[in-house]
C-alpha positions as CSV (number, residue, x, y, z in Angstrom):
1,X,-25.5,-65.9,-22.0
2,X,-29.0,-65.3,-21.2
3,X,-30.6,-62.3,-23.9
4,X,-34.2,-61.0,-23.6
5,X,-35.8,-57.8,-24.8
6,X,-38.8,-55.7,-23.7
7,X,-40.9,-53.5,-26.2
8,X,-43.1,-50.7,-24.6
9,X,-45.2,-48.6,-27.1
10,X,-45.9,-44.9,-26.8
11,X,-48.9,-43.5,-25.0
12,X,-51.8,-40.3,-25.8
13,X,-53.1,-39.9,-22.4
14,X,-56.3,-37.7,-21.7
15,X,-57.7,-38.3,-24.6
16,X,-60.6,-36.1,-25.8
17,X,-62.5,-35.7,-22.5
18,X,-61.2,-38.1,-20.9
19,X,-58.6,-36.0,-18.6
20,X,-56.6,-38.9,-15.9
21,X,-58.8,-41.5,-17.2
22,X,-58.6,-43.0,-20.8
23,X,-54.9,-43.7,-23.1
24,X,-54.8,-44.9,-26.3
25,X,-51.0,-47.3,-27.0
26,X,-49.4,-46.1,-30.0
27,X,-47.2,-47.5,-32.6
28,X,-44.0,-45.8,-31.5
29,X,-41.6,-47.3,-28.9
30,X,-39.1,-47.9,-26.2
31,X,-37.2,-51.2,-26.4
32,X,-34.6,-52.8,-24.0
33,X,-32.0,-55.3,-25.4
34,X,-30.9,-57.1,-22.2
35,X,-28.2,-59.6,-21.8
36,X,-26.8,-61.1,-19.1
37,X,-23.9,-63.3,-19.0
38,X,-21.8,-65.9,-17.2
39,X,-18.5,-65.1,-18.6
40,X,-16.2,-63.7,-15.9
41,X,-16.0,-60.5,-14.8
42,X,-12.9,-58.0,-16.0
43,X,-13.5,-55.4,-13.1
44,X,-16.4,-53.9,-11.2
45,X,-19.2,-52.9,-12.9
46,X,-21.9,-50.4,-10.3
47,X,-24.7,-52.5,-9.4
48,X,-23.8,-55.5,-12.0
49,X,-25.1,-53.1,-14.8
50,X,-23.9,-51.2,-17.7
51,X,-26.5,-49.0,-20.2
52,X,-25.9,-48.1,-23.2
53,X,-28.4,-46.5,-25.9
54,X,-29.0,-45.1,-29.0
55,X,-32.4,-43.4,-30.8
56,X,-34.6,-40.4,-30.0
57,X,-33.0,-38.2,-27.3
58,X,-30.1,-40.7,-26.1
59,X,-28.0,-37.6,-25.8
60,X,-30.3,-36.8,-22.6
61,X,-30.5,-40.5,-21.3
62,X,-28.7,-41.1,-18.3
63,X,-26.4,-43.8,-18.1
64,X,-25.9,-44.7,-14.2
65,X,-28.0,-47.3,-12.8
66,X,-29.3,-45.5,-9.9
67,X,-30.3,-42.6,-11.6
68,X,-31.5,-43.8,-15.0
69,X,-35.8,-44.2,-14.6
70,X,-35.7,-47.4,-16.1
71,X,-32.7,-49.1,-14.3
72,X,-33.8,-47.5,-11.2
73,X,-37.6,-48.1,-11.1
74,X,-35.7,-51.8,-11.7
75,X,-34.2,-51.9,-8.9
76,X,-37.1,-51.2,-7.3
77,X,-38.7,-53.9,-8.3
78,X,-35.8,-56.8,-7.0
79,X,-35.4,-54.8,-3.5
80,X,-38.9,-55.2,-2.5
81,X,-38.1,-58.8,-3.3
82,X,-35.0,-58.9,-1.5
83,X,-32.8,-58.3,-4.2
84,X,-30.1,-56.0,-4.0
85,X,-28.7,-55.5,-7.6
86,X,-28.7,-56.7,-10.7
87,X,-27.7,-60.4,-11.6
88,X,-24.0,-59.9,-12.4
89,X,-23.0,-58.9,-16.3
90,X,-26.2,-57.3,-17.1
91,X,-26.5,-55.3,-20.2
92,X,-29.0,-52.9,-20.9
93,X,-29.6,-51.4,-24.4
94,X,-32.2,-48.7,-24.9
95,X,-33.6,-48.2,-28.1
96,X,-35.6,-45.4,-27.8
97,X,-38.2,-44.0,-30.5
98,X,-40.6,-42.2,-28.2
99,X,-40.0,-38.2,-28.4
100,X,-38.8,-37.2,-24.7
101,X,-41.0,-34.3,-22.9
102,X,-43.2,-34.4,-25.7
103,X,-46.9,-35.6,-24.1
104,X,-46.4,-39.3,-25.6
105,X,-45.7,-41.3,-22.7
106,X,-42.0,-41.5,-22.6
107,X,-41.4,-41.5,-18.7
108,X,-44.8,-43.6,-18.6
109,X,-43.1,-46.2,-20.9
110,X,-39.9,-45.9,-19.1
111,X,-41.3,-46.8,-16.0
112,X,-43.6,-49.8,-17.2
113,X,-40.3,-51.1,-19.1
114,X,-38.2,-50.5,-16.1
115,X,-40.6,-52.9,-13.8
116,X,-40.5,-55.4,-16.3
117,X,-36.7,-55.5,-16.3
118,X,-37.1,-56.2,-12.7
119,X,-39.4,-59.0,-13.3
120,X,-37.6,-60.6,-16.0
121,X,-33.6,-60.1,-14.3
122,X,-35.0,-61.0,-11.0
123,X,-37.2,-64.0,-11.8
124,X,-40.4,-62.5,-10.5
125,X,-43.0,-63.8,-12.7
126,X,-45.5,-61.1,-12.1
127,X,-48.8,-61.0,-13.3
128,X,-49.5,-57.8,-16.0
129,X,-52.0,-56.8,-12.8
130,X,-49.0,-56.8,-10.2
131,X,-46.9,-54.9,-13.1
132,X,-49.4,-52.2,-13.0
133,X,-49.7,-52.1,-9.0
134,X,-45.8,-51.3,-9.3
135,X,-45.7,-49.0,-12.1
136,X,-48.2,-47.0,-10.4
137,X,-46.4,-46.5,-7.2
138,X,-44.2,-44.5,-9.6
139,X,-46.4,-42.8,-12.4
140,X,-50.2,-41.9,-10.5
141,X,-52.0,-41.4,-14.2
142,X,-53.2,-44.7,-15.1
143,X,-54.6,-43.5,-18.6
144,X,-50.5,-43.7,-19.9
145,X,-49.3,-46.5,-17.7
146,X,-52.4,-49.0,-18.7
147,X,-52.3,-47.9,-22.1
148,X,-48.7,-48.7,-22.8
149,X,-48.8,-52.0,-20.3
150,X,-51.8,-53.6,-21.6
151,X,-52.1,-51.7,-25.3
152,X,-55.0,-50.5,-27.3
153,X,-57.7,-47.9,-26.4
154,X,-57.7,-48.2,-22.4
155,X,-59.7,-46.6,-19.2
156,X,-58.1,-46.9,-16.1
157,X,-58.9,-45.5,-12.7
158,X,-57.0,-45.5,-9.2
159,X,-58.5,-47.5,-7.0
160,X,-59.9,-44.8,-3.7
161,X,-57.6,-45.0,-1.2
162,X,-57.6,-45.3,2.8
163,X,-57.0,-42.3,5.0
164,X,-53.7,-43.3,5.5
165,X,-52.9,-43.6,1.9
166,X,-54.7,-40.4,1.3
167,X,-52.2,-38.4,2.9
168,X,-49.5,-40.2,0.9
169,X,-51.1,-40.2,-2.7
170,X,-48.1,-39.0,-4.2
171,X,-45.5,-40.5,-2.8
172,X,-42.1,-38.9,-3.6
173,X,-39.9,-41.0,-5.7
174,X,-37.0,-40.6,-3.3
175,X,-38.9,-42.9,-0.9
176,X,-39.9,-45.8,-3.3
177,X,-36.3,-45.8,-4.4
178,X,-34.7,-44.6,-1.8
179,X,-31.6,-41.7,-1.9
180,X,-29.4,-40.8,-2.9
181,X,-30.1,-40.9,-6.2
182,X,-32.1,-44.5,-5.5
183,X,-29.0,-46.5,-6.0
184,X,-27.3,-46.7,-2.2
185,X,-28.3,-49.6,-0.3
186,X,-29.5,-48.6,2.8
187,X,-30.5,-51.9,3.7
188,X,-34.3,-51.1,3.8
189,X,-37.2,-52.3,2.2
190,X,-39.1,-49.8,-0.1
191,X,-42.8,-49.8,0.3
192,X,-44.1,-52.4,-1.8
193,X,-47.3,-51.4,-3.6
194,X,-50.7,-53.0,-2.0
195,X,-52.7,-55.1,-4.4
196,X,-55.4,-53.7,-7.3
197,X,-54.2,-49.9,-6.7
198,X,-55.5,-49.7,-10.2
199,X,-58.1,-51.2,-12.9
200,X,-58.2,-50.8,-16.2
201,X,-61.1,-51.6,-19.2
202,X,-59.4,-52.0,-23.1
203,X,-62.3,-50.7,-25.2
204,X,-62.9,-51.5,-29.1
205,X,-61.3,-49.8,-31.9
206,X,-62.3,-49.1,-35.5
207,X,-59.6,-50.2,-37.9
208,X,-60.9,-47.5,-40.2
209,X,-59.2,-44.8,-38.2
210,X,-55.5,-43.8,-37.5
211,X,-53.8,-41.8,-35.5
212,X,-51.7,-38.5,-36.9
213,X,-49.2,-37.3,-34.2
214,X,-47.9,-33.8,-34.5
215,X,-44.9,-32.8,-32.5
216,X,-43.2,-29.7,-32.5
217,X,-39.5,-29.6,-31.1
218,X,-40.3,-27.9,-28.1
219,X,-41.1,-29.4,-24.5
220,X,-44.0,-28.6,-22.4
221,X,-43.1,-30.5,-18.9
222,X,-45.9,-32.3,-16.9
223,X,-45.3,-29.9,-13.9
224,X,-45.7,-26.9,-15.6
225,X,-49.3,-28.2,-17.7
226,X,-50.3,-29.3,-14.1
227,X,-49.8,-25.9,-12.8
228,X,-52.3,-23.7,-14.9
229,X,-54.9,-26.0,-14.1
230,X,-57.6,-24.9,-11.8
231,X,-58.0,-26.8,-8.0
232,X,-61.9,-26.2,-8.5
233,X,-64.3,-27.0,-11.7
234,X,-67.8,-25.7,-12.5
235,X,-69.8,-28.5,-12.1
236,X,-71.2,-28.1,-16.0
237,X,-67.4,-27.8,-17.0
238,X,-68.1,-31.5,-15.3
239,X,-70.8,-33.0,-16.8
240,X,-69.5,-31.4,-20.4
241,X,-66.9,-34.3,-20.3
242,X,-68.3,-37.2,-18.6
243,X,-71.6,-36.9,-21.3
244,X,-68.8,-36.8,-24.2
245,X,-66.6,-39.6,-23.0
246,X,-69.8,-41.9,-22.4
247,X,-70.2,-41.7,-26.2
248,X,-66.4,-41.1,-27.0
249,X,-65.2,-44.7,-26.4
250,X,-68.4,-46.4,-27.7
251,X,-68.1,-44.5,-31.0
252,X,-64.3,-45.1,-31.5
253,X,-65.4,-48.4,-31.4
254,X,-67.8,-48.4,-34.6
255,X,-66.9,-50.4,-37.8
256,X,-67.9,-47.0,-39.4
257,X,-67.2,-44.0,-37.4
258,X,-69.7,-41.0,-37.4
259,X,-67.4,-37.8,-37.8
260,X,-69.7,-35.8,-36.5
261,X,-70.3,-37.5,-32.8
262,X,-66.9,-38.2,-32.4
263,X,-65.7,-34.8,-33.3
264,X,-68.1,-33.4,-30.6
265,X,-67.3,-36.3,-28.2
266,X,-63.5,-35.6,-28.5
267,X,-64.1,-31.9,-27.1
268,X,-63.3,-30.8,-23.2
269,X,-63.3,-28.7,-21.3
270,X,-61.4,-29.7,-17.9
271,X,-57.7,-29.6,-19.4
272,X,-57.5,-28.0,-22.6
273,X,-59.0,-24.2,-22.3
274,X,-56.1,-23.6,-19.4
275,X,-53.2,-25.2,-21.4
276,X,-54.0,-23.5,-24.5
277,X,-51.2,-20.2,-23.2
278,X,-48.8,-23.4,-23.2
279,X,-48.9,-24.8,-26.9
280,X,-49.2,-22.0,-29.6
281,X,-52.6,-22.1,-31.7
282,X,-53.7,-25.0,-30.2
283,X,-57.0,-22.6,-29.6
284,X,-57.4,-22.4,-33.2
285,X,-56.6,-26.7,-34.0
286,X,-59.2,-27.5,-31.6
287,X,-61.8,-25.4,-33.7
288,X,-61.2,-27.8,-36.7
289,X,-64.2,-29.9,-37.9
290,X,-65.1,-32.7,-40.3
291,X,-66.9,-30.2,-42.5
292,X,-63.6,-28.4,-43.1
293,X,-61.8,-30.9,-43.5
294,X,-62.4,-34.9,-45.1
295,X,-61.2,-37.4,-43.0
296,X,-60.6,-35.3,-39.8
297,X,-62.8,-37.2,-36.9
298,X,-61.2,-35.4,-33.7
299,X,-58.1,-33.5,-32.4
300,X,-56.7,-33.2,-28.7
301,X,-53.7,-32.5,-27.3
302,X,-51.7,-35.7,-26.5
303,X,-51.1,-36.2,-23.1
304,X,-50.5,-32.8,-21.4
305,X,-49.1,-31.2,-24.5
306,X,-47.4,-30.1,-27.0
307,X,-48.0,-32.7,-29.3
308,X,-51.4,-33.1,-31.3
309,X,-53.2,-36.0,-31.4
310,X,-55.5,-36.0,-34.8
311,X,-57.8,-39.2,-35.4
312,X,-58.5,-39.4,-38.9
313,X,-60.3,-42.4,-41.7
314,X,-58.2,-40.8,-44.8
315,X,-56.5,-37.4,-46.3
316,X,-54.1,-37.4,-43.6
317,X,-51.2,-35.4,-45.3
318,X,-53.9,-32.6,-45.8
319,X,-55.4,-32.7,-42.3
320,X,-51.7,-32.8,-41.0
321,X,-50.8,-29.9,-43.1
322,X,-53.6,-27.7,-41.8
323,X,-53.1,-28.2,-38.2
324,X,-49.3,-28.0,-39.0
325,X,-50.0,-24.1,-41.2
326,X,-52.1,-23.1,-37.8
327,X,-49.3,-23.5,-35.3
328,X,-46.9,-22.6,-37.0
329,X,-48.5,-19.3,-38.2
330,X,-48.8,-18.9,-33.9
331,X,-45.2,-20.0,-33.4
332,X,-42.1,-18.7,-32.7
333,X,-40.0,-18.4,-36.0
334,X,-37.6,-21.4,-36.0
335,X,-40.2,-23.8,-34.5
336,X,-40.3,-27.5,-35.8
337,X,-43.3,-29.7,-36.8
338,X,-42.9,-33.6,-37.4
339,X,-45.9,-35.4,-38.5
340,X,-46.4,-39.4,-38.0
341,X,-49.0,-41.6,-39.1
342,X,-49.7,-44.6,-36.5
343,X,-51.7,-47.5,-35.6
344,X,-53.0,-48.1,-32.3
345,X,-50.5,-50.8,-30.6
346,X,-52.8,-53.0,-29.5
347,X,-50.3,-55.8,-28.1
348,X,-49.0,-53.3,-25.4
349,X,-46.0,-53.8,-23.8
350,X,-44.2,-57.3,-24.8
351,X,-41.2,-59.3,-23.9
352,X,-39.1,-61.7,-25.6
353,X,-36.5,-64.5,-24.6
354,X,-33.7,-66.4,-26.3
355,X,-32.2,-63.6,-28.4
356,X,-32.8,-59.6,-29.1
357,X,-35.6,-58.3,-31.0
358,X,-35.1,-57.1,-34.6
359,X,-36.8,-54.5,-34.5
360,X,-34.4,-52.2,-34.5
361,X,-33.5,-52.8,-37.1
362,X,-36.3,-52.8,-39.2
363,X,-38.1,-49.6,-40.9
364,X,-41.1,-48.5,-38.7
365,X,-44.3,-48.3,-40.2
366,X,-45.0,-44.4,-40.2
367,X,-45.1,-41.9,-42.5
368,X,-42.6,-38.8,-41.3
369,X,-42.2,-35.4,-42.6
370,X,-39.9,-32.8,-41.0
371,X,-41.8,-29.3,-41.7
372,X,-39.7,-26.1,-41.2
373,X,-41.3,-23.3,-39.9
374,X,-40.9,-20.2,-41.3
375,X,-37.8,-18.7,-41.8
């Protein structure tokens, strides 16, 4: 019996002004217990593989191979190195603590975890680089992918393509793993990612601040907060953000963070005005300031929404209550606000052989409050 397990942490992509381009890991995550054993087989099992899972949204996790992200982006992985399935008896159990659909990097951490699966079942030893190269053949935005692979407070940029690559920049994930449903063996290779495709720069981190999440139970889907964004920018919109994320990464950075230029530095103006229709009062959160309230540094939306990232040094059950009072006043009656307190995961995405992780076990290290809305 051979037993491993993969930890992925959560992601807050676009932060502040930095739209495509800089993540921050967070203290939430995915894990994968895997087994795989020797003992013999009692009947077939589709592509040597059975899933099972339990945690945050596992009622909407699919459970075949070739269509679940992570066991799929997996498979992947081993075809492009001539590897059909799954090493016979493999178990896969997903511990999930990431909220699905919720702009914290669940389908980024899915996919980083499902290319390490198909390192570690195929015996691949890929580098963390080549990891990236894959994951990015599946999920384009660098800013969740990096984040979650290499942990911390990242910047990450694709690497500018040819113009034969240009016309292919997204390609569909039907042709990395092929249909139906990525699972049939067609008996072609997929197109294995080039080299570099990606690069990423881990920036510092000031242990005074933390992280206060804010997610409401609705879902705003990565489609639909691409749509209402414009194909053209005015070129102050432009310069608005890279001035701000210059200073933004620098300042996060500080043993003692200035409220002030990190509250300005957090602002933008490329993603946020034309998502605003999407998350309820989000309009009035991002008018918040350190003045108002102690301990507040900056607020964004996580990711493309609907959660709020706040970064705060202290008084976080007030700050969280005040951006909780404000959406909820713009809300639909009914609506749902849970709050978390996190760290920055700075260890990224992690794997472990010889026996399963505990951590499932153990109590996570947030605070959590379930807020009703009004009645």
């Amino acid at each position: 019996m051979s037993n491993f397990y993969i930890r992925v942490p959560a992601s807050s992509a676009n932060l502040g002004p930095g739209f495509d381009v800089i993540g921050l890991a967070l203290d939430l995550w995915l894990e994968l217990q895997v087994s795989i054993s020797s003992a013999k087989v009692n009947g077939p099992t589709e592509f040597n593989c059975n899933i099972t899972c339990e945690g945050i949204g596992s009622e909407k996790i699919v459970l075949q191979p070739d269509r679940n992200l992570i066991t799929r982006t997996a498979l992947y992985v081993l075809r492009c190195h001539g590897q059909d399935t799954f090493p016979v008896q493999t178990k896969v159990h997903i511990i999930n603590d990431i909220p699905l659909g919720r702009g914290l990097g669940s389908s980024g951490a899915a996919v980083v975890a499902g290319v390490m699966l198909g390192d570690a079942v195929g015996g691949l030893a890929l580098s963390k680089d080549r990891i990236l190269d894959f994951c990015l053949m599946i999920e384009r935005h660098p800013d969740n992918v990096a984040a979650a692979l290499f942990g911390g407070l990242v910047g990450a940029y694709l690497r500018e393509l040819d113009s034969e690559a240009l016309t292919r920049r997204e390609i569909p994930l039907s042709e990395i793993l092929p249909e139906p449903a990525g699972g049939i063996n067609t008996g072609l290779k997929p197109p294995i990612p080039p080299y570099s495709i990606g690069h990423h720069v881990k920036f510092g981190w000031s242990p005074a601040i933390k992280a206060i999440v804010i997610v409401p139970d609705y879902e705003v889907s990565t489609a639909k907060a691409r749509e209402v964004l414009p194909d053209k920018y005015l070129r102050k919109d432009v310069t608005f953000n890279i001035q701000r994320a210059a200073l933004l990464t620098y300042a996060l950075s500080q043993t003692h963070p200035d409220p002030l230029v990190i509250c300005e530095a957090m602002r933008d103006l490329i993603h946020q005005p034309y998502r605003q229709a999407l998350v309820p009062g989000l309009d009035e959160v991002l008018t918040l300031t350190p003045k108002s309230l102690p301990g507040l540094l900056g607020i964004c939306l996580s990711g493309a929404g609907p959660s709020i990232l706040v970064l705060a040094t202290h008084d976080y059950e007030a700050i969280a209550n005040k951006v909780i009072s404000i959406l909820d006043s713009a809300s639909p009656k009914h609506t749902h606000f849970d709050w978390k307190i996190l760290e920055p995961a700075q260890s990224g995405a992690q794997i472990g052989y010889g026996g399963v992780s505990s951590w499932g076990e153990k109590a996570l290290t947030f605070i959590n409050r379930s807020i009703r809305s009004r009645a």
